[in-house]
N, C-alpha and C positions, 0 to 999 in steps of 0.2 A: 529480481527486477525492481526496480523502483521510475516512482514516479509522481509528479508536483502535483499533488492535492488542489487543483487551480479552483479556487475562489473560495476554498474553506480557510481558515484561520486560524481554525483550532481542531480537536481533535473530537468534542462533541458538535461541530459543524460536519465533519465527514460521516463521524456514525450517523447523524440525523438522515444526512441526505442520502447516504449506501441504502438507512434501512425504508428510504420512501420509495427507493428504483427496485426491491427486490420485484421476484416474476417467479413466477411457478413454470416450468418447464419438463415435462414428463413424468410429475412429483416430484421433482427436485426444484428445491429455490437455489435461484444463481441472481446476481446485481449485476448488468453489463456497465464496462466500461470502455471506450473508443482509443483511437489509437490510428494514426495512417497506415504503419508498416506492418505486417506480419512479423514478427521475430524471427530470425532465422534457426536459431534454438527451442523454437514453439515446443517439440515434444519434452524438452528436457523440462520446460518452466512449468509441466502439470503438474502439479502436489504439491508443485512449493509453490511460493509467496510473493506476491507485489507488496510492496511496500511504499506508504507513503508519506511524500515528503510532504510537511508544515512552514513553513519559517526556516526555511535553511535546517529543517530538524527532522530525521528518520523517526516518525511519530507513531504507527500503525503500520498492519500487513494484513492483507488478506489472500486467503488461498485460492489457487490460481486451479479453476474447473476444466477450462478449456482456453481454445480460439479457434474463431471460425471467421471469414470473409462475408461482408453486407452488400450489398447495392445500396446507393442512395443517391441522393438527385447530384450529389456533389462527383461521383466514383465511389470505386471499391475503399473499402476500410476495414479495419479488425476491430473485430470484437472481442472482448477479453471476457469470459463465461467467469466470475468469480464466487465463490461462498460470502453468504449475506454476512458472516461476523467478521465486524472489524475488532482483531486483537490489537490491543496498546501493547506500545514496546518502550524499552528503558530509552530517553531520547538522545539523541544520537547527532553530531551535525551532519550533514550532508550539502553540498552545494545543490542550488535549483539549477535545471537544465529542462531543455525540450524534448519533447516525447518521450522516452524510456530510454535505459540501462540499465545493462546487467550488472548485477550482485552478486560477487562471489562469496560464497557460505561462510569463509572466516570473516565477514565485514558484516554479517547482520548480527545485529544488534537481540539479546535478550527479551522474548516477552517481559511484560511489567508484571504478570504473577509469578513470574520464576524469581524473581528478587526479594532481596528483603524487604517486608511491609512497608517499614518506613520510610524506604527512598521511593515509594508508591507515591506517598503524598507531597512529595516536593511538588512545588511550581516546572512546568517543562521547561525554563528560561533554564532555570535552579540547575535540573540536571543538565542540561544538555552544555552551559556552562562547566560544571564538574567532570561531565563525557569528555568535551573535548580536551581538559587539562592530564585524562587520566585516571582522575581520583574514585570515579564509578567504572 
């Protein structure tokens, strides 16, 4: 699943603010994140990963705990139950869109510790330039 990082910039703008919404919840920590629609695939998307988008760039993912329905003064809405670590991933372009889509498993993108150190430290422009030519 992915979906537009709206108003982070960068990729320590999102960890910052994932890690201030964390919540403890029956001892487990979960970060919610909102959403109008329920997924229609909701059970398939537990274990795996949202992902999110930066700058037109598949930036990070986190895993996906649950969803569940809120009330709120607006209507109903989803909530997405997620894991407080946000993993970096090798960056990736991705076009920005509304609300969410689904990610089929051959188009996501490498954690950035599964790669070679050194493409770790490129600039994200750097990769994600080099992503979409191929050459990573």
């Amino acid at each position: 699943m992915t979906k537009v990082a709206v108003g982070c910039r960068t990729l320590a703008a999102l960890t910052k603010r994932q890690a201030g919404r964390v919540a403890i919840e029956d001892g487990v920590p979960l970060v919610s994140a909102w959403t109008r629609y329920m997924p229609k695939r909701a059970d398939e998307l537990v274990g795996g990963s949202i992902y999110w988008i930066i700058k037109h760039t598949l930036t990070a993912r986190q895993t996906i705990l649950g969803f569940r329905m809120a009330d709120t003064t607006r209507g109903k809405i989803c909530e997405m139950l997620l894991a407080p670590e946000v993993v970096p991933l090798l960056a990736a372009p991705m076009r920005s869109h509304q609300g969410w889509r689904y990610l089929e498993a051959a188009a996501c993108p490498p954690d950035l510790d599964s790669v070679d150190a050194e493409i770790g430290t490129m600039p994200p422009k750097m990769m994600r330039d080099l992503s979409s030519l191929g050459l990573l």
